[in-house]
N, C-alpha and C positions, 0 to 999 in steps of 0.2 A: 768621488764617484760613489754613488748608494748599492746598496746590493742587487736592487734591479737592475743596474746596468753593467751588470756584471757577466761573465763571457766572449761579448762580441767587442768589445773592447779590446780585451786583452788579444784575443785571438786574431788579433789583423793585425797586433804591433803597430801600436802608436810612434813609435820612433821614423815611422815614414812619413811624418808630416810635412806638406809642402805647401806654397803658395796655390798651385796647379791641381791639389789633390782632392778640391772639394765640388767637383763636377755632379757627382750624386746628389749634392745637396743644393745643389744649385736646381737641380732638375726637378724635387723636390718642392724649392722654395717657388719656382715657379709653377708647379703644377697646383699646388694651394691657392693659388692666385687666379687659374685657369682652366684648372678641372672640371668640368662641368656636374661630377657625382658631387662631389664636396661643396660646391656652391647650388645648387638645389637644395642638400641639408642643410645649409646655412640660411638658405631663405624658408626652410620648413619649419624651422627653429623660430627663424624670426616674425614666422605666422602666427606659429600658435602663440609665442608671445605676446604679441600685438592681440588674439582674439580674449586675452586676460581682462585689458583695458574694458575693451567691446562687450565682455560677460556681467564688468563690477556695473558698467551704465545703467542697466535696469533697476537697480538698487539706490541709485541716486534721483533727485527731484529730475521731473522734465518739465521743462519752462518754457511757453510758449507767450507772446507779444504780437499782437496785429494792430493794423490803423485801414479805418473803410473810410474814402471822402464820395460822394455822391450828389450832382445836381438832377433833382428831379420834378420831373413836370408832366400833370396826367391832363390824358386829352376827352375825361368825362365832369371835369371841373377844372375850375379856373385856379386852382395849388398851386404854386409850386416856392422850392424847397433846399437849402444846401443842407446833406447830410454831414456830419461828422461822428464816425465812432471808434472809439480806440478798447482793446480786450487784453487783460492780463491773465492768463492761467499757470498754474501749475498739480502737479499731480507727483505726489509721493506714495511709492509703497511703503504700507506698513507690515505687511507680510506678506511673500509671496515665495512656497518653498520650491518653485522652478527655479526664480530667479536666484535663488541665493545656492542652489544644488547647481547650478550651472556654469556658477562660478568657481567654486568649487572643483567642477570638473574641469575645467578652463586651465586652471592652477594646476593642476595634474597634468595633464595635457603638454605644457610646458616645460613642467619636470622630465615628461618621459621622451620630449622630442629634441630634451638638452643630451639626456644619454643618449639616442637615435645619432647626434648630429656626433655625439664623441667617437662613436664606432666609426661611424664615418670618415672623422678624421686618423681613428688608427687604422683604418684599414686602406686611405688614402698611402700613406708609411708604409704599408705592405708593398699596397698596387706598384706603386713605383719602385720601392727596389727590385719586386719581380718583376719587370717589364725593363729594368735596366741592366740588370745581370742577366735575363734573356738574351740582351744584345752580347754582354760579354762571354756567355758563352755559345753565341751562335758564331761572334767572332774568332773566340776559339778554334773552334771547329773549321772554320774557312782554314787559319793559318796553318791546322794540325793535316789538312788535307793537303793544300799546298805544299806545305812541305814534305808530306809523302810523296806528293805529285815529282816533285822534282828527283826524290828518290829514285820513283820507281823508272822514271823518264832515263837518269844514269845507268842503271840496272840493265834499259831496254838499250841503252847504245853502244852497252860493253856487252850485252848479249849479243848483238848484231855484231860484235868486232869479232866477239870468238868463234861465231858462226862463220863468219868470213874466213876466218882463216884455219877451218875444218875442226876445231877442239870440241865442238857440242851439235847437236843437231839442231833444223828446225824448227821441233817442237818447242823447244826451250825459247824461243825468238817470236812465238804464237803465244805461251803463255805471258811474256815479259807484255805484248800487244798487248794481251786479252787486260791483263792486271791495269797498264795504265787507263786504255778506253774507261773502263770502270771507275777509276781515279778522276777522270775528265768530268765521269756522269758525278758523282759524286757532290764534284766540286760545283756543279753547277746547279745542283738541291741545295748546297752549305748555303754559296750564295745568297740564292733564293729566301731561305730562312730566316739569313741577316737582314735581307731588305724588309721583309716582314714584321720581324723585330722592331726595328728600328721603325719604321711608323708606326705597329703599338704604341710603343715609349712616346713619340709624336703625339700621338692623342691624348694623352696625360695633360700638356701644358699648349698643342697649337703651334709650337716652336720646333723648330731642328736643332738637334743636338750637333755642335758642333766638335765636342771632344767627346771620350771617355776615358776615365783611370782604371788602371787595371789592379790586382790583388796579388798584394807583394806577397808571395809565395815564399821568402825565405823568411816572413817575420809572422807567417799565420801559424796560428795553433787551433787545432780541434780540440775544445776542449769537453770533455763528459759531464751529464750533467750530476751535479751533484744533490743528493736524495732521493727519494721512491716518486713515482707520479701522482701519490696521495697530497704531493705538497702542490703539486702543482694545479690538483683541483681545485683545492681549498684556495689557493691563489680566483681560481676561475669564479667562486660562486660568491667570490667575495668582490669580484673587482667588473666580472666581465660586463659589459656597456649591454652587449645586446640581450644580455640572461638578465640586466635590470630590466630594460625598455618592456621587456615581456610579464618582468611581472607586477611592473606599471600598468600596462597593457588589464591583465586579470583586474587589476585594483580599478580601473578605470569601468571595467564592464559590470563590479557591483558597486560602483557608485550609478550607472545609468538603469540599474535596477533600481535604486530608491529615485533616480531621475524620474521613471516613469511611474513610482507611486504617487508622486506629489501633482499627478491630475486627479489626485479623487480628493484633495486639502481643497480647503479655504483658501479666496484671497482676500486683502483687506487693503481698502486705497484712501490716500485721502486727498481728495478734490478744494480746492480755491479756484474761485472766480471771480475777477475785478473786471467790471463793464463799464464806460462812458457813453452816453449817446447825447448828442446834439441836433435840433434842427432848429433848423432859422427860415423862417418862410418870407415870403416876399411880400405879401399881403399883409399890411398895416396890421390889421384886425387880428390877424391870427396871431402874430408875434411868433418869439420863436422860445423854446425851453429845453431844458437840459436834465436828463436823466442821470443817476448814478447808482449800481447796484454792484453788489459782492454775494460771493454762494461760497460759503465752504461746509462738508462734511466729509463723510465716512462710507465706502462702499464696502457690502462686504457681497461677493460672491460666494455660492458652493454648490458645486456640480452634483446631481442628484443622479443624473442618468447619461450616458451618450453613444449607448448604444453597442456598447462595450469594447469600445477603442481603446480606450485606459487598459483594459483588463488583459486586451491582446498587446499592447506593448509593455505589459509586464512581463508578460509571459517571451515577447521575443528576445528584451533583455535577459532575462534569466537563460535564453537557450545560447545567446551572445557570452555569457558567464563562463558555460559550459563551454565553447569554442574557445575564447581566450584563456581557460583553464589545460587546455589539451595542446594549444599551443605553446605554451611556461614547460608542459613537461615535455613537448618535442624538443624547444629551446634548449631543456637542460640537457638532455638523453644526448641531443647532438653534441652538445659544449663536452659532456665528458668522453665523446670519439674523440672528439678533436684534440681534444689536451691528450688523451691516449695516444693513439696515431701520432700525433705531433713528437709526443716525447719518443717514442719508438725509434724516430725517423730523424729525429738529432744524435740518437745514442746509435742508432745504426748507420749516421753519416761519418761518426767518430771512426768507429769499424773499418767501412768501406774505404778513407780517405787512407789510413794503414794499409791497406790489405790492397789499395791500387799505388801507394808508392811503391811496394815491394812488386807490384805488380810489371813495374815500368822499368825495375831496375832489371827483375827476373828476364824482359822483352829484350833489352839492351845487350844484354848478357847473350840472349838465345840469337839474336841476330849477329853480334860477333861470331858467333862459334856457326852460323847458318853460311856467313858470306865466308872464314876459312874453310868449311868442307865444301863449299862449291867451288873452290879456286883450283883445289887439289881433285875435285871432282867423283867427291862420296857424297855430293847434294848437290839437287836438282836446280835450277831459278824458279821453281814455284817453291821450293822451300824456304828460298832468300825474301820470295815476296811475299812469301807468309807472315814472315817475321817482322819485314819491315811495317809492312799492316797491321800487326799484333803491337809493334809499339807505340806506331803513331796512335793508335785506338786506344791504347794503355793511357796514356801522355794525354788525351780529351777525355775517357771518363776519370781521370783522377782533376782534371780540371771544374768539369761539371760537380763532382763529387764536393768539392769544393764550394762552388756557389752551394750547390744544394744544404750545404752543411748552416749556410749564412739564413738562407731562404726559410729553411725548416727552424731555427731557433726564432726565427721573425714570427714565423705561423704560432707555433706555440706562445710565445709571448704575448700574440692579438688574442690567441684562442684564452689565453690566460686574465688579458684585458690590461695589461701590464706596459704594452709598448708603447713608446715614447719616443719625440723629434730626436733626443737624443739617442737612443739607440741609432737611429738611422744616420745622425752626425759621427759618431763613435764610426760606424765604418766607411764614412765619406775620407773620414781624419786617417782613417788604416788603408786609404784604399796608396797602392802604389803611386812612385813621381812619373813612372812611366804614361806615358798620353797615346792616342793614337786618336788620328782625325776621322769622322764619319761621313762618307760622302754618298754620294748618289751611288748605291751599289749596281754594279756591273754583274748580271748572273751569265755570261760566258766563261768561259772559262778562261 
């Protein structure tokens, strides 16, 4: 494993590898296949390559061949006549600085819509693991609410018991209502969100996902990143696709600066012509006789005046110069947020994923000691259902936290220009043996 794929590897635990565990990369492999972003830049790519071919043609002979047969008969004499003539031309440039600047650009053009289509395909890597950890934590969310639901639903029927049998009042039997209604609404936004989810991820590949793996929690580690965010610039200015494409881009707008000086050059052609001509007449007396002629030279053109069309698209390329100049340093100014942010946001997922496990134990904790003083009756049932809501919400954002921790090292690593099918294999390989089927979501409760 190289040092770029170092992290999100380790931090999933590899030792959960299953036959069943590589549902990510499945989804993945088929969204490469089926994406519609990714195969656009594939046919962008394969455009301008194709316009390479298209730009060297000018540079090469063009070779043209014809055959004329004609019977002809005029009705102010008595002629008439079978024609036969056959034409060989061709025409070479010996100089022409469009066509050789154009090609030129062609070849550029290529280069910069090969890095174009590379971003595309990492950022393809991205899209999908975030629209697939979206499901798993909107899934989350369903089961974390569920299962409060159920909580709070016991809570409401041992409140109506003690009510019953005079130990608490009514109000305590309103709030225990009030808690689950809320719980009901609740679950029935998680729902919702899950079905959402899941046809994002849908649009990725056209298919339904039939499974997903979940993230073995007892073998993940957050791990910190190790160095300053200076390393990870220099990562960025060296690698990132979309910070080349752009200064392709600049490279490209003063090459069509000199594009558009070469209408005030010279061109120089040179012309061959091989002609046949035959006629054969019908009239004894005329007989018939055969022509043969060849023409070759030298053209030279040079533009003297035109009105100063030339002069104005020097001048639009040069202000084109200036525009592709301003977007290289938008490109870059962005690139270095984003690796900032990015890093910020792995090293404070590291944080956050600490600071909500203790968070869940501290919930755990306060709800024990929440359901013994309401037994003995030095706490209320809105204080039990506080708690119990405090943990189940504890127990999804350290879930979330979680993905996000996967999410954020992803972003950074695009931002960085670094990521790779393998990163996203590495946590196909860590993701848990545990499966859960995805079906038509039901947003009732």
């Amino acid at each position: 494993m190289t040092l770029k794929r170092i992290y999100i590897a380790t931090l999933l635990g590899l030792s959960s590898l299953a036959a069943n565990a590589d549902t990510l990369k499945q989804v993945y492999e088929a969204a490469k296949l089926k994406d519609p972003v990714i195969l656009k830049s594939k046919a962008e790519y394969d455009f301008f390559k194709e316009q390479v071919n298209e730009s060297k043609a000018d540079l090469l002979p063009q070779i043209g061949f014809g055959l004329d047969a004609n019977r002809v008969q005029s009705s102010r004499d008595t002629s008439r006549y079978n024609y036969f003539g056959a034409g060989f031309d061709l025409t070479q440039s010996i100089y022409n600085g469009t066509y050789w600047q154009n090609a030129d650009i062609a070849e550029k053009q290529a280069v910069q819509y090969s890095a174009i289509y590379g971003y595309a395909a990492q950022n393809l890597i991205y899209r999908v693991a975030v629209a697939y950890f979206n499901v798993l934590s909107a899934d989350e969310a369903v089961k974390s609410i569920e299962a409060n639901k159920r909580a709070v639903q016991r809570q409401l029927e041992q409140t109506q018991q003690r009510f019953d049998v005079g130990l608490i009042a009514i109000t305590d039997v309103h709030e225990a209502q009030a808690e689950y209604d809320t719980t009901v609404a609740d679950l029935i936004i998680a729902k919702n969100t899950l079905a959402n989810n899941y046809y994002l991820l849908r649009q990725l590949t056209g298919e339904d996902v039939k499974q997903v793996t979940y993230l073995d929690t007892e073998n993940f580690q957050a791990t910190p990143l190790e160095g300053d965010v200076s390393v990870w610039r220099n990562r960025a200015i060296e690698h990132n696709l979309e910070l080349h494409s752009m200064r392709i881009a600049k490279e490209l707008a003063k090459m069509n600066i000199d594009l558009a000086e070469t209408g005030h050059g010279p061109t120089i052609d040179f012309t061959l012509d091989l002609d046949y001509d035959d006629y054969n007449y019908d009239d004894y007396d005329s007989g018939s006789y055969a022509a043969k002629s060849a023409t070759a030279g030298l053209s030279l053109d040079v533009p003297i005046y035109s009105g100063g069309s030339i002069t104005s698209q020097v001048k639009q390329a040069q202000y084109s110069y200036v525009m592709a100049s301003q977007d290289l340093v938008e490109t870059f100014r962005s690139t270095e947020v984003s690796i900032s942010s990015g890093y910020n946001n792995v090293q404070a997922s590291v944080s956050s994923i600490s600071a909500y496990e203790q968070s869940v134990i501290s919930s755990q904790s306060a709800l024990d000691a929440a359901e013994a003083s309401f037994e003995v009756g030095t706490r209320t049932i809105v204080d039990v259902l506080d708690a119990t809501n405090s943990l189940y919400e504890s127990e999804n954002l350290l879930a979330n936290a979680r993905y996000d921790y996967i999410i954020n090292m992803l972003q950074l690593k695009l931002s960085a220009g670094t990521l790779t099918e393998q990163d996203l294999f590495d946590i196909s390989a860590g993701l848990s043996k545990q499966t859960n089927e995805i079906k038509k979501t039901d947003t009732s409760s």
